[in-house]
Each structure stands twice: as structure tokens, then as C-alpha cells.
ROPA-927585 format. One record per residue (C-alpha): chain; x, y, z. Coordinates in Angstrom, 2 decimals, decimal comma. Example, Ala and Ser with C-alpha at 12.3 -4.5 7.8 and 13.67 -1.06 7.14 Angstrom:
// ROPA-927585
 chaine      c1      c2      c3
      A   12,30   -4,50    7,80
      A   13,67   -1,06    7,14
This chain:
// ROPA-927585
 chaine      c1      c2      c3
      A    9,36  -23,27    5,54
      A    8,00  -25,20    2,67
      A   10,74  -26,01    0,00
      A   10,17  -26,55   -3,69
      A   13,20  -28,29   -5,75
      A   12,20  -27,56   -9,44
      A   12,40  -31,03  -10,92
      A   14,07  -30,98  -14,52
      A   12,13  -31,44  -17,09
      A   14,37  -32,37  -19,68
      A   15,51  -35,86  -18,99
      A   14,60  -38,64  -16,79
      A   14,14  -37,89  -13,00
      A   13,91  -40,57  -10,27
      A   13,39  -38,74   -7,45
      A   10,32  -39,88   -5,36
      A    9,49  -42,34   -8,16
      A    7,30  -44,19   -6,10
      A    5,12  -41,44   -5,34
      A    5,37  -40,01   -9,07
      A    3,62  -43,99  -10,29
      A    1,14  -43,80   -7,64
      A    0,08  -40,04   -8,62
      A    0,04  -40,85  -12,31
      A   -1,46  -44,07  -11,46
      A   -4,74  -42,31  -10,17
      A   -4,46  -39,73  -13,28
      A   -4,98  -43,30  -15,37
      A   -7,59  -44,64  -13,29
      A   -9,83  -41,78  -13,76
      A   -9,68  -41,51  -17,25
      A   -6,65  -39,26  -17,51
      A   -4,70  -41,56  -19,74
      A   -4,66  -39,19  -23,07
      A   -2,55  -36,34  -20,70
      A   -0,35  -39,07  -19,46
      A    0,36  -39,87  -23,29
      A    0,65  -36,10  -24,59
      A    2,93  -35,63  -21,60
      A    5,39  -37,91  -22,86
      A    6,03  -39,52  -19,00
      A    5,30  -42,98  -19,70
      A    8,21  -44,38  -18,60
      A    6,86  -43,57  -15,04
      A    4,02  -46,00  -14,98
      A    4,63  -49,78  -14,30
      A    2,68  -51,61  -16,79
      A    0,37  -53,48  -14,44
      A   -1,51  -50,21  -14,76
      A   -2,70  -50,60  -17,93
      A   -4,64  -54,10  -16,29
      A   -7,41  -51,58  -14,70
      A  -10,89  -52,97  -15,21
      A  -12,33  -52,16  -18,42
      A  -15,37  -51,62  -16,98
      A  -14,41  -49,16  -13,95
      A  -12,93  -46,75  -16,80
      A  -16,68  -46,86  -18,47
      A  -18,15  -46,10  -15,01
      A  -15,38  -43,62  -14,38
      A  -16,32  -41,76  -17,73
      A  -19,67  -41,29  -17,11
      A  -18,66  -38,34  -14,77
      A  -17,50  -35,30  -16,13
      A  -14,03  -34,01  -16,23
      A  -14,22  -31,73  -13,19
      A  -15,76  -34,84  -10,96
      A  -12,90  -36,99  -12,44
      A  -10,55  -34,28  -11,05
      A  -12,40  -34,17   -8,15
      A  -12,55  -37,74   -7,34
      A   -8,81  -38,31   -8,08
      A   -7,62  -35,79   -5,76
      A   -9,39  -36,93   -2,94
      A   -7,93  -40,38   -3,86
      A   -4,25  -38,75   -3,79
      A   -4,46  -37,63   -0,37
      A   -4,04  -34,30    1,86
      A   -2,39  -32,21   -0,14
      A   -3,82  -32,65   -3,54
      A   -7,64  -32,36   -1,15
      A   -5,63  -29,12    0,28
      A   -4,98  -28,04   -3,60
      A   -8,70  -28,53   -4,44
      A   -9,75  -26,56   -1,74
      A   -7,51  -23,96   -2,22
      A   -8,48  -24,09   -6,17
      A  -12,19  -23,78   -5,07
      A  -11,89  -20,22   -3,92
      A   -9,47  -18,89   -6,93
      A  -12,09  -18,35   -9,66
      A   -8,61  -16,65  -11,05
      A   -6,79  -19,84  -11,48
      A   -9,48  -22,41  -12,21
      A  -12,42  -22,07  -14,23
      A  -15,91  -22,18  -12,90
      A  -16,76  -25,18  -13,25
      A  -13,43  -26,76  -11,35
      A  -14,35  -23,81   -8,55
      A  -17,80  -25,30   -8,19
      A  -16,52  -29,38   -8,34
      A  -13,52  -28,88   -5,70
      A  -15,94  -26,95   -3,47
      A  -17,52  -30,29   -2,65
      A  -14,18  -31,45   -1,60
      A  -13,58  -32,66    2,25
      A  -10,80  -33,89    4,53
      A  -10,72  -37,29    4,66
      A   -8,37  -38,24    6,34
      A   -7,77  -40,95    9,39
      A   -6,70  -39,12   12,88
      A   -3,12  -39,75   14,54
      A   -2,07  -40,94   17,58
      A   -2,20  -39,33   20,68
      A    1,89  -39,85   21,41
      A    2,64  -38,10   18,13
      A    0,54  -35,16   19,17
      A    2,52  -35,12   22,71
      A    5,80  -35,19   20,78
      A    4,99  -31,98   18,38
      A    3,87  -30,50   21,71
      A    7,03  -31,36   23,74
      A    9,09  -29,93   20,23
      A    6,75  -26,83   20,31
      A    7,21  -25,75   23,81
      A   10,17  -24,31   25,60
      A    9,06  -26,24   28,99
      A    7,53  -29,95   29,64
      A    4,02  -29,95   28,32
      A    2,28  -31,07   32,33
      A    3,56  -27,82   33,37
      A    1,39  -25,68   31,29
      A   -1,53  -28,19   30,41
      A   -3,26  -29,97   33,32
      A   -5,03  -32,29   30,80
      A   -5,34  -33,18   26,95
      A   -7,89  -35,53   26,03
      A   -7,22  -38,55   24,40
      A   -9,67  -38,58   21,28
      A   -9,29  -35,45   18,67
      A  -12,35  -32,79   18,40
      A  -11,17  -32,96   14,47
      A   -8,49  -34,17   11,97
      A   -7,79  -32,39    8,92
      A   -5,48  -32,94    6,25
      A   -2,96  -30,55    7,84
      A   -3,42  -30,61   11,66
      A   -5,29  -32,33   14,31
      A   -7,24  -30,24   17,40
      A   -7,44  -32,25   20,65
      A   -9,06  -30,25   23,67
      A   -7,32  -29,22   26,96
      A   -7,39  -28,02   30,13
      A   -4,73  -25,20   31,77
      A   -3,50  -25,74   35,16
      A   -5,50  -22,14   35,54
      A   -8,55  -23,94   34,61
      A   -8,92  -22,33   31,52
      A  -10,51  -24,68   28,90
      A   -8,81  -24,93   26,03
      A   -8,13  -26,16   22,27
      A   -4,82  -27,26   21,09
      A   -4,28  -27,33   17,13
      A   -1,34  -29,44   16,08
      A    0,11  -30,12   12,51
      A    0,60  -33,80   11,37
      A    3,99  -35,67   11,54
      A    5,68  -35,36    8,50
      A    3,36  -32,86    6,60
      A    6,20  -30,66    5,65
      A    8,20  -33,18    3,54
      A    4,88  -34,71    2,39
      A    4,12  -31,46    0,98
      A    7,24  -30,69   -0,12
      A    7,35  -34,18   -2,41
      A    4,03  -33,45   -3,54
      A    4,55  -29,81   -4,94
      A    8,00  -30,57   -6,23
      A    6,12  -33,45   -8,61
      A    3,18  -30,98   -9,59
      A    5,50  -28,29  -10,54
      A    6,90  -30,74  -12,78
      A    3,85  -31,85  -14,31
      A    2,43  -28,01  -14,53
      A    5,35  -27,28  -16,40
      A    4,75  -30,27  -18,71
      A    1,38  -29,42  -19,25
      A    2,42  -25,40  -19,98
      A    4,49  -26,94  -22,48
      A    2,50  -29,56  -24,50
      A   -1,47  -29,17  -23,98
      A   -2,06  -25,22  -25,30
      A   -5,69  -25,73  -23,89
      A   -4,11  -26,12  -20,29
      A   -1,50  -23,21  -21,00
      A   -4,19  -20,20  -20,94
      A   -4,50  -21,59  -17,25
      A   -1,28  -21,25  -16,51
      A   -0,68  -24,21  -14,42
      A    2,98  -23,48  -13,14
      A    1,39  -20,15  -11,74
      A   -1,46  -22,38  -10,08
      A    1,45  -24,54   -8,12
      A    3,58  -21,62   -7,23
      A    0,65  -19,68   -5,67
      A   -1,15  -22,82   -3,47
      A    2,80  -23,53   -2,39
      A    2,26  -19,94   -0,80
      A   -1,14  -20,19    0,28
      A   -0,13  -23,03    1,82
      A    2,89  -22,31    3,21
      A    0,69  -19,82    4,99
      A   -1,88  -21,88    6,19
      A    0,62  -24,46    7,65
      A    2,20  -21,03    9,81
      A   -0,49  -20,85   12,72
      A    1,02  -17,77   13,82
      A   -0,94  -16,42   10,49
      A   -4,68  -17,49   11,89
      A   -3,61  -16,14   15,77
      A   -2,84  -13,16   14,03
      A   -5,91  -13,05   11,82
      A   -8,29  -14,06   15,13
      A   -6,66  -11,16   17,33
      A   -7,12   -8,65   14,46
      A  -10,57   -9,81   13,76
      A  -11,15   -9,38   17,71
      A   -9,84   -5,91   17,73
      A  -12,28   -4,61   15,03
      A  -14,95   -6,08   17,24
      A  -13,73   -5,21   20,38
      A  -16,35   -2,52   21,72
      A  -19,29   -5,20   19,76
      A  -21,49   -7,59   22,74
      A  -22,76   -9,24   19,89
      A  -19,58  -10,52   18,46
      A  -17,29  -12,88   20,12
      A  -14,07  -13,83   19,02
      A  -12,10  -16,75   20,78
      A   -8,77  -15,97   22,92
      A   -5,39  -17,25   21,64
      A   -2,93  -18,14   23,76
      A   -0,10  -16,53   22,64
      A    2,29  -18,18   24,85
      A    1,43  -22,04   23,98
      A    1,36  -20,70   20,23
      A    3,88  -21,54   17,74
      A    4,09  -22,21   13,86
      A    2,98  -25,55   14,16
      A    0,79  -25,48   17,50
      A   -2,02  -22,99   17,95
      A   -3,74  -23,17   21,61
      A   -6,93  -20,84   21,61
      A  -10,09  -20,91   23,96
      A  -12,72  -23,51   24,20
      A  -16,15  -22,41   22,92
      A  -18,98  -24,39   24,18
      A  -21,70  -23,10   22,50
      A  -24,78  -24,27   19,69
      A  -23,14  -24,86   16,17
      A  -25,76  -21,91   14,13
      A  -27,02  -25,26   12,02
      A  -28,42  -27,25   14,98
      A  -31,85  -25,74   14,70
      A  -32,92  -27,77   17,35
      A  -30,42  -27,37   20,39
      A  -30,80  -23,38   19,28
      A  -34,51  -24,16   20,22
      A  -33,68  -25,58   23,65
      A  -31,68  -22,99   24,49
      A  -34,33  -20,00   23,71
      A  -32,11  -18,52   21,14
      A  -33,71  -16,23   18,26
      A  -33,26  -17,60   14,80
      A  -33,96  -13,92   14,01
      A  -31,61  -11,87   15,09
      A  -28,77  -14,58   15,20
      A  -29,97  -13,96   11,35
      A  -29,73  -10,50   11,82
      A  -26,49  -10,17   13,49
      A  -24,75  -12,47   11,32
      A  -25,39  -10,56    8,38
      A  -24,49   -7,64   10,07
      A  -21,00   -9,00   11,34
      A  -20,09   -9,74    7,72
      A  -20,81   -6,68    5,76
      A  -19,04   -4,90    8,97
      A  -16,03   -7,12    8,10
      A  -16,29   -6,21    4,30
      A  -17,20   -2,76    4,41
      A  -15,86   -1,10    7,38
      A  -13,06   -3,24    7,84
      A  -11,79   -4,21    4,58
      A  -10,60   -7,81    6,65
      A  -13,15  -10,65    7,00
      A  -13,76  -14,06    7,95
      A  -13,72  -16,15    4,64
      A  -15,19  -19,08    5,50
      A  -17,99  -18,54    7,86
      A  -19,80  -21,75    6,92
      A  -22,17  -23,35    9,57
      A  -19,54  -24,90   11,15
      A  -17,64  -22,20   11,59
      A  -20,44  -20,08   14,04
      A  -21,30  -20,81   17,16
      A  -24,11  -19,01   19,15
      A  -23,25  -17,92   23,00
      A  -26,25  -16,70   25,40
      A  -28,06  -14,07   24,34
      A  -27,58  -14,61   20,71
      A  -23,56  -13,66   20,83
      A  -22,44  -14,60   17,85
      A  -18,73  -16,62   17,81
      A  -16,49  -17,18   14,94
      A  -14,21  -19,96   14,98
      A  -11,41  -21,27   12,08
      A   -9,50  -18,23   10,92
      A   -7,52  -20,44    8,76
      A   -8,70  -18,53    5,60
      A   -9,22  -14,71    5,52
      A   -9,58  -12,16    2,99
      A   -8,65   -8,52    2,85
      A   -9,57   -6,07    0,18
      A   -8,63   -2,64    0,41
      A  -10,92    0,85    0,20
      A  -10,76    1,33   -3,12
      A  -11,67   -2,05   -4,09
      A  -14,77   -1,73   -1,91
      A  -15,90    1,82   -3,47
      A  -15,88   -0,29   -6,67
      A  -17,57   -3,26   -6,08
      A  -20,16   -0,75   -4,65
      A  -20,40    0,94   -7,58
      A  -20,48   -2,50   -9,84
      A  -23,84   -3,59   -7,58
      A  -25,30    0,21   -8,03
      A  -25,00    0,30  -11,72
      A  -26,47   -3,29  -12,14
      A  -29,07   -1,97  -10,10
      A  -29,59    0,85  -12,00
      A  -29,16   -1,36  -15,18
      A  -26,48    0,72  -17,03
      A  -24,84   -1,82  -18,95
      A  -22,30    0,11  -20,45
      A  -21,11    1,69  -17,13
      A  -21,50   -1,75  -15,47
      A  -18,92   -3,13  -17,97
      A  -16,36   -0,41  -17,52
      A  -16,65   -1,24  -13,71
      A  -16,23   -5,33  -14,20
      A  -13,26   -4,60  -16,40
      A  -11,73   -2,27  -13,58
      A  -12,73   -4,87  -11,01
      A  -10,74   -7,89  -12,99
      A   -7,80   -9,10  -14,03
      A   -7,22  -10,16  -17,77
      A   -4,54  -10,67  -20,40
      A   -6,47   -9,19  -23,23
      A   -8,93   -6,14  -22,90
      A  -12,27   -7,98  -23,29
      A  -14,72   -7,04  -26,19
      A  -17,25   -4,38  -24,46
      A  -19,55   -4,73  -26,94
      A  -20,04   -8,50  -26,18
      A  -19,67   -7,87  -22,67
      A  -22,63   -5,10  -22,68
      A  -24,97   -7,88  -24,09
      A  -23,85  -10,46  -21,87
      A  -24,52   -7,77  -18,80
      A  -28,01   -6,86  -20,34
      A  -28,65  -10,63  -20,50
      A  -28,07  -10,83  -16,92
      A  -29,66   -8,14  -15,68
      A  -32,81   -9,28  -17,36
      A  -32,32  -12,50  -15,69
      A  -31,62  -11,74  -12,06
      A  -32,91   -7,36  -11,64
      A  -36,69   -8,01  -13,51
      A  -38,36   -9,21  -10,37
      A  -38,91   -8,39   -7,09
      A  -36,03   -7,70   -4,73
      A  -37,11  -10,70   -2,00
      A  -36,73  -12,76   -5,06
      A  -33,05  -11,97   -5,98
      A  -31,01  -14,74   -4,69
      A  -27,28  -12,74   -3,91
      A  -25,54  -16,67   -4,10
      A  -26,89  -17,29   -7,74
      A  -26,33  -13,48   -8,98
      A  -22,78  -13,69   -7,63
      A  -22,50  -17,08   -8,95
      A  -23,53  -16,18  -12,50
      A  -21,59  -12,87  -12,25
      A  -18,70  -15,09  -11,83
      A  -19,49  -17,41  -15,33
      A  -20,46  -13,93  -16,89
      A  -16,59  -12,83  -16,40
      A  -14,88  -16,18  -17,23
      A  -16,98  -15,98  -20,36
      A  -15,53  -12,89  -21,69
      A  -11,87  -14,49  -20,83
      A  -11,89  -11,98  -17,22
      A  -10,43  -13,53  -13,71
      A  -11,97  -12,24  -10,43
      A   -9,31  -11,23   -8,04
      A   -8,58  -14,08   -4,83
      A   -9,92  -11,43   -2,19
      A  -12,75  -10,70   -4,46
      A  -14,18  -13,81   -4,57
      A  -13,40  -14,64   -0,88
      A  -15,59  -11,77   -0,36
      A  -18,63  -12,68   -2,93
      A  -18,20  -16,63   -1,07
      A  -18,70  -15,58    2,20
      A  -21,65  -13,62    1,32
      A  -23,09  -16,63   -0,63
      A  -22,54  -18,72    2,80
      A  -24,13  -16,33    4,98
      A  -27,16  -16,47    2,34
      A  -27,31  -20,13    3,23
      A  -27,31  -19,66    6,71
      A  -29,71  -16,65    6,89
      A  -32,12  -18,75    4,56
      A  -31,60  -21,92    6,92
      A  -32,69  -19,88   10,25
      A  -35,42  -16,96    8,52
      A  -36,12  -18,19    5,03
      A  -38,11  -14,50    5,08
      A  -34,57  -12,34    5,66
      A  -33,92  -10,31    2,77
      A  -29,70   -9,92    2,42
      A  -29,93   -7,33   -0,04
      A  -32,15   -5,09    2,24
      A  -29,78   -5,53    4,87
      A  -26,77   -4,70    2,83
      A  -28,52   -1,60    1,98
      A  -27,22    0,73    4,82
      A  -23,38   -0,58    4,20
      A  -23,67    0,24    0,59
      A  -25,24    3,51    1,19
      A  -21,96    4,15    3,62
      A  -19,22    3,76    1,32
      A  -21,14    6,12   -0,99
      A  -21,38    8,72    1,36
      A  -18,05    7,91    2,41
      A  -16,51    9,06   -0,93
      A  -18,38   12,37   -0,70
      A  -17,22   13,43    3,41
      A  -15,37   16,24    3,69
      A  -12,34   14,70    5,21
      A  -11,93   12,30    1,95
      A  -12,33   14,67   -0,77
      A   -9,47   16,77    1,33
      A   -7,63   13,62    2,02
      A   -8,04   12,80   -2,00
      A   -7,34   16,32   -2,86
      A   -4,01   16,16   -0,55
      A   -2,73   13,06   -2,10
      A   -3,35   14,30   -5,76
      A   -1,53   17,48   -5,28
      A    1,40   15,43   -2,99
      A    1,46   12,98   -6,61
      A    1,62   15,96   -8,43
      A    4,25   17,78   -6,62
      A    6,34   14,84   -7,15
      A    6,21   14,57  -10,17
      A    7,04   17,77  -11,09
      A   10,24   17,56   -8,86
      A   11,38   14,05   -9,71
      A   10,36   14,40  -13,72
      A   13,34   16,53  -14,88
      A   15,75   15,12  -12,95
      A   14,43   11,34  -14,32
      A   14,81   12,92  -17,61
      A   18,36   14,18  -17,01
      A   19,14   10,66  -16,04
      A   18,09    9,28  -19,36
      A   19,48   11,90  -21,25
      A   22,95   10,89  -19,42
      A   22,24    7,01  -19,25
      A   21,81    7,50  -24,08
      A   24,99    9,98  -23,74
      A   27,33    7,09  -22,51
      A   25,24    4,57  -24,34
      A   24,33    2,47  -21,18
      A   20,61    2,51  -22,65
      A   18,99    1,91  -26,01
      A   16,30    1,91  -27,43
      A   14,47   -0,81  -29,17
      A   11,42   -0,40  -32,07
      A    9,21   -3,18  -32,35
      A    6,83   -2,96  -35,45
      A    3,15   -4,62  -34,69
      A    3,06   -7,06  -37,18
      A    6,25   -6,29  -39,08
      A    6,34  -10,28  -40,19
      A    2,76   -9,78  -41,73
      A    3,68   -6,53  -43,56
      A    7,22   -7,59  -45,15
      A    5,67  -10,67  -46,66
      A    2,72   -9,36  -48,08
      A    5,97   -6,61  -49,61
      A    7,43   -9,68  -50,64
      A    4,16  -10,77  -52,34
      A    3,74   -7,84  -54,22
      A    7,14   -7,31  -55,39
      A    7,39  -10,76  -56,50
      A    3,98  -10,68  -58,81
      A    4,95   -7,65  -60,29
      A    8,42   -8,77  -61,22
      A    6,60  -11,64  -62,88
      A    4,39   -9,15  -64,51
      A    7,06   -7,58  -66,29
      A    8,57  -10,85  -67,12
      A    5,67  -11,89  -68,71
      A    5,21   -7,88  -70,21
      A    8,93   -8,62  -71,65
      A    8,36  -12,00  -73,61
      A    5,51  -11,21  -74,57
      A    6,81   -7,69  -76,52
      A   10,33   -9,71  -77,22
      A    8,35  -12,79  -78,94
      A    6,34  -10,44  -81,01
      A    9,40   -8,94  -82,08
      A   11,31  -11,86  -83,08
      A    8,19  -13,49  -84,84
      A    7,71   -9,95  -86,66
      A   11,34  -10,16  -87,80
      A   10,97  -13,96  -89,12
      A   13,82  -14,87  -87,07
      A   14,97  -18,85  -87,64
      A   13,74  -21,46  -86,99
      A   10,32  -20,87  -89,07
      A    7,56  -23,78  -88,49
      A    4,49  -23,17  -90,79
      A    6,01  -19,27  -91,43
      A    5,87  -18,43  -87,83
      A    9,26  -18,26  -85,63
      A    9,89  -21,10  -83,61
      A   11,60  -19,11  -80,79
      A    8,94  -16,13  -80,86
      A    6,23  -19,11  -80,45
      A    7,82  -20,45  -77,18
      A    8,47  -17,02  -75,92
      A    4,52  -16,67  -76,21
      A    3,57  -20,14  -75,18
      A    5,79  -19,22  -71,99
      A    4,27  -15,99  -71,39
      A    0,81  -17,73  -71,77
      A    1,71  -20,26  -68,67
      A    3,37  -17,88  -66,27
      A    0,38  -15,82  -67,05
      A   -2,50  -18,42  -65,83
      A    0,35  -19,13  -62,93
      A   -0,44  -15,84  -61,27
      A   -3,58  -15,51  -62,03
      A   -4,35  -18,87  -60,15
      A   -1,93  -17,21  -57,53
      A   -3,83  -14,04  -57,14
      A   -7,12  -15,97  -57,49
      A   -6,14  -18,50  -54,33
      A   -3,91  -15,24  -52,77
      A   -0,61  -17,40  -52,37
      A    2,71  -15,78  -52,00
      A    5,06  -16,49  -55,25
């Protein structure tokens, strides 16, 4: 279990210190040096930093400031890489333009010994690893920035793969998050531009996503589940997991020897059909969407490997999705009304479909919809690219201040990546067509008999609930204001606004009588002669006038430049 110490902000901290220089270090390098400032956390960096070549910051800031981001992550190691990654399929968090960078992010990271991969093993297991496995080899299949997959072989004969997390990961991670939390909440604090993104929010959710993702009892789960739904399907195959040599930080599954989906050559050899591996792969993810609600999330090249007669095997469960009926019926019905090019309607939907802090402007939104429409829906269906709709669906939404749910934009990702693949095997495979029948399913799903009375049940269920439970709710308050254990608080919109524009008011008219008052009262006491007299007129009723006259151009100038008196 991944623990985060909140590390105070006010005040000093030297806790991992030598970590926190290297991490702000790289900030400086690549051109970060302004944050570092407006942070107020120089006292963290040595002052050999500021001896970086002059001429590696020019060549640094002639990237932008999502490939500076990018490139200093990778430089801090696995779990900022693990953050990037994580940040490239949150279009929620990050805006599009960091989503699109830290998609180009990869591990890069060096592989580690074979004893320390025996040791986990021997921790893992509840007998002596040569019991169970007759043979590991020595090199890794792959090394990540979390774990490390070396295959196997049971004393059965089963061939297997055993997936084993690094030594150390969980403190690494632990040091790591601890000093972003602290910098997110700096940066909450002090950069307002950086506060709408709420970066505190960004830690806290990739410490759960990847607390999940270093739990491999989460992807056996996710593999058997994705099994089950296509259990009855010869056209789908799902590795086995072995339960039994499965922990939290060891995952044994079966070996798949079959063609990676992007060695177009090798899928040659074998007599395998670029067209309905096409076909089927299409198929398996809108089945995972649409029927199932619960899909593979990254089924990138790498992750499919064709069996014999064009089986199609998914590999790498690490990242799912999951989005429930309701979200599907209206995603459905945000496709069908661009379709249909309703712009007003299609707005309503978007807003339903995503998440903001202030209700966007519809009108704008309607004209940034018809914009797209006219971009992407004027031309013939074979020439609608789903990636770049989705794509620019996604900058239409961020534009008008909206956030696309995490499942949501799982879902729109994987389609884009099956796009890639279907136009890397049959460049002549229309997606769209083929998501026609799914699409037309959830409509008609809506309209069967046994939803509308399943609907109609749970309405009058609601209702009959809250008829029961509303009086007796209202009792309770009623009680809860009788022995004054609840009050009530009014909060005036704008109160501040309204009581000093009273104050303005009230204070120009009490001038206005002031000047009303010497005016009359000087007129008076010149009309009476009173002493002093200067050239026959009274002294006193002449200041009394002079006075009026200033306090007079006073608020006019006041009214004029509308200042408060």
C-alpha cells in the first residue's frame, strides 16, 4: 500500500533533500527556472545549478512547454514517466496539448538482475520457487518502469510468463509523490494559471491509479473478467492467469506465442488474413464498449497477438476502462446528433457527457459544434477519420472550459488505436460502418420491452420512496430547527457589490445636500450683509459659495470617472 506523508508547506523541510535538488534540478535545466522562483523553494537548489550551459537552455527553449515537460520527466525517472503516462489518458486533468506530448512517453528504463527477481519470487510464494517453476530464463521478455516479465516453464509443462515488480518501487514511489504533493500544493497556491488545473487533485488521483496498477491482483482480475465476456467467442482469446503463483507484486499468466498484429510480414508467412484480423478486431472492441461496458484500454499493436486461424489475443490488462449503460446510451446519442447535425441538441448532450465547474456558454458552444461538423460530417463517410474527429472533439470541449470523463476518453483512445491498426492491415476498412450495427443496438436497446418496464419499475420504486421517506425527512428537520441543532444560513449573490454601490449613492447624495445647504446658507448670509464685507459682498457668504463651487466639480469628476466617495 502506497503511502503519502503530506510534506508541510509552511517552513523548511529536509526530508529526501537529495532527491528534492535533483527533481528541481531537471525543472531548471529545461527551462523551468521562473516556477522555481514564483515557488519561493530556492533554498533547495545548490548553486552549481545555476552553471548550466547557456547555450543548452537556448536549445532547450526552442521546444515548447509540453516537450520541455515531456523531456524532463523522462529525465526524472519511472515514476514521473509513470505520471506522464497516466496524464496522457486524463484529458480531465491535463490539457490537450500535455495529453498529446506525454502520449509519446516510453519506459526507459535499464532491466534488473536476475537474483533480485528470484528474491521477490521466493517473498511472493508460500513454497520454494523450483517446486512450482521448472525453469525461468535468465534474460527479461520486458522491463518497465514498474515491473519486469521474465518467461517460465511449470513443472506441468505449461509455458509461462512471470511479471515481477522492481526492488524498491514502493518507497521510490512513495518519495516521489510525497515531493509532488508538495510542489502541487505550491503551485495551487502561487501560479493562478496552474490552479484551474488543480494540481493537488492531479497527484492524489495518479497516487490511486497507481497504487492500482502496482496491485497485479487488479489486471488478473481485469484478464479473467475480460475472458468471461468472451468465453463462448473462438475468435477471441484471452491468456490464463495463474491464480495460484499470483500475488500483489507477482502476476504468472500463460505464454502466448503468436504474430504481434504489426509484423505484416510474419502474418504473411503464416497465411493469416489482414482482413478479418481487421474485422474481428474491430468487432472485439465495440463488443467490449457496447455490450460490455468493460474494455481493454490499451490495445495498441503490441498489445494483440494473432493465434491460427486469425484468433485474436489480448495481452497487458494493466489499464482498463469501464463505463456504465447509461453513459453508453449517451455517447450514442452525442455521435447520432452530430450525425444528424443538430447542434443545439449535440451541445446539450456534450454538456451531459462532461464534467465542468461552470455551465459552459451554449451559444458559443453551438458555433464551435457547427464549426466542427462542417469540418469533419461534409464529406464522404470513408473519408471521416474517427482518431481526428475524436481528437478534435476533445480540443472542442477543453475550449469551452469542459473535462471528458477518465473512462470516456479510455474509450474514445482505444477506438483511435484500433483505427491505426485497422488502417495498418486494410487501409480500405471503414470503422464507422462497422460501428454501425453496435450503435443501432443500444438504440433499440432503450426501446425493448423489458427496459421501458425495467425503467418504468425503477421510476415508480424512486417515487414510492420518496413519498414514504419525504415526510418523515421533513419531520426530522422540523425537530432538528425545534431544538436548534440546525440553522439556516442566507447568502446574498453579490451582497459586497450591492452594499457598496448603497454606500456610493448615499454618500453623493449626502454631499448633494451639503452642497444644496451652503449654497442656500451663503446666499442668505450675503443677502443679510453679514460682516466681514470685501467690495460690499460678505466675506463668509463668499467662501460658503467658493466651497460649494469645489465640492461641486468634486462629484461631478466622481460621477464622471464613477468612483465611490
Amino acid at each position: 500500500m502506497i503511502s503519502i506523508r503530506k510534506i508541510g508547506v509552511i517552513g523548511r523541510t529536509y526530508r529526501h533533500l537529495n532527491r528534492y535538488r535533483q527533481i528541481l534540478a531537471v525543472f531548471f535545466k529545461y527551462g523551468f527556472g521562473d516556477l522555481i522562483d514564483t515557488l519561493k523553494i530556492e533554498q533547495y537548489i545548490e548553486i552549481g545549478l545555476q552553471m548550466i550551459s547557456r547555450n543548452r537552455r537556448e536549445r532547450i527553449e526552442k521546444h515548447t512547454r509540453a516537450e520541455r515537460v515531456r523531456m524532463a520527466l523522462e529525465e526524472l525517472g519511472p515514476t514521473y514517466i509513470k505520471l506522464g503516462q497516466v496524464l496522457s489518458t486524463r484529458p480531465d486533468l491535463a490539457s490537450v496539448e500535455f495529453v498529446n506530448e506525454f502520449a509519446k512517453l516510453q519506459d526507459k528504463v535499464s532491466a534488473f538482475g536476475l537474483d533480485a527477481f528470484l528474491e521477490t519470487i521466493d517473498a511472493e510464494m508460500d513454497r520454494p520457487r523450483e517446486q512450482v517453476f521448472a525453469h525461468i530464463d535468465v534474460d527479461p521478455l520486458a522491463s518497465a518502469s514498474i515491473g519486469q516479465v521474465h518467461r517460465a516453464r511449470l513443472h506441468n509443462g505449461d509455458e509461462v510468463v512471470i511479471k515481477v515488480q522492481r526492488p524498491g518501487i514502493e518507497k521510490m514511489v512513495e518519495v516521489d509523490l510525497e515531493i509532488m504533493l508538495h510542489l502541487a500544493t505550491l503551485a495551487e497556491r502561487h501560479i493562478e494559471e496552474l490552479a484551474f488545473h488543480r494540481p493537488v487533485k492531479i497527484v492524489e488521483e495518479f497516487a490511486r491509479t497507481l497504487e492500482k496498477e502496482m496491485d497485479y491482483t487488479i489486471e488478473a482480475a481485469s484478464m479473467e473478467r475480460i475472458g468471461r465476456q468472451f468465453l463462448s467467442d473462438p475468435t477471441v482469446y484471452v491468456p490464463k492467469v495463474y491464480r495460484r503463483y499470483s500475488t500483489q507484486r507477482m502476476l504468472t499468466i500463460e505464454f502466448i506465442d503468436g504474430v504481434k498484429v504489426s509484423d505484416l510480414e510474419r502474418l504473411a508467412q503464416n497465411g493469416l488474413d489482414r482482413k478479418i484480423i481487421t474485422a474481428r478486431g474491430a468487432d472485439i472492441t465495440f463488443k467490449q464498449i457496447f455490450n460490455f461496458g468493460f474494455f481493454h484500454a490499451d490495445p495498441h499493436p503490441g498489445n494483440i497477438f494473432v493465434l491460427p486461424d486469425n484468433v485474436i489475443c489480448l495481452i497487458d490488462f494493466g489499464m482498463v476502462g469501464a463505463v456504465d449503460r447509461a453513459t453508453r446510451e449517451i455517447f450514442v446519442s452525442l455521435m447520432e446528433n452530430l450525425i444528424r447535425r443538430d447542434e443545439p441538441r449535440t451541445a446539450e448532450v456534450l454538456i451531459k457527457l462532461g464534467e465542468w465547474d461552470e455551465m459552459p456558454d451554449k451559444r458559443q458552444l453551438e458555433k464551435d459544434i457547427a464549426e466542427f461538423v462542417g469540418q469533419h460530417l461534409y464529406r464522404p463517410l470513408g473519408e471521416v477519420h474517427l482518431s481526428r474527429l475524436l481528437q478534435h472533439l476533445l480540443e472542442l470541449a477543453t475550449k469551452n472550459r469542459m473535462r471528458m470523463p477518465a473512462d470516456i476518453f479510455l474509450m474514445l483512445k482505444a477506438l483511435a488505436q484500433i483505427e491505426g491498426v485497422a488502417m495498418r492491415l486494410d487501409p480500405d476498412f471503414d470503422l464507422i460502418q462497422a460501428a454501425k450495427p453496435f450503435i443501432k443496438g443500444i438504440k433499440l436497446g432503450r426501446m425493448a420491452p423489458k427496459r421501458l418496464m425495467e425503467d418504468m419499475y425503477r421510476l415508480i420504486e424512486q417515487s414510492y420512496l420518496f413519498l414514504t421517506d419525504f415526510p418523515k425527512d421533513l419531520l426530522e428537520i422540523s425537530n432538528a430547527l425545534r431544538q436548534k441543532k440546525m440553522s439556516f444560513t442566507l447568502v446574498l449573490k453579490d451582497m459586497d457589490k450591492m452594499l457598496a454601490t448603497h454606500d456610493q449613492i448615499s454618500n453623493r447624495i449626502s454631499f448633494s445636500i451639503i452642497i444644496a445647504a451652503l449654497i442656500i446658507g451663503s446666499a442668505l448670509i450675503i443677502r443679510s450683509g453679514m460682516p466681514p464685507i470685501v467690495y460690499g459682498v460678505s466675506l463668509i457668504g463668499l467662501i460658503g459659495f467658493v466651497a460649494a463651487g469645489c465640492l461641486g466639480i468634486w462629484l461631478l469628476v466622481a460621477i464622471i470617472k464613477k468612483g465611490r466617495l
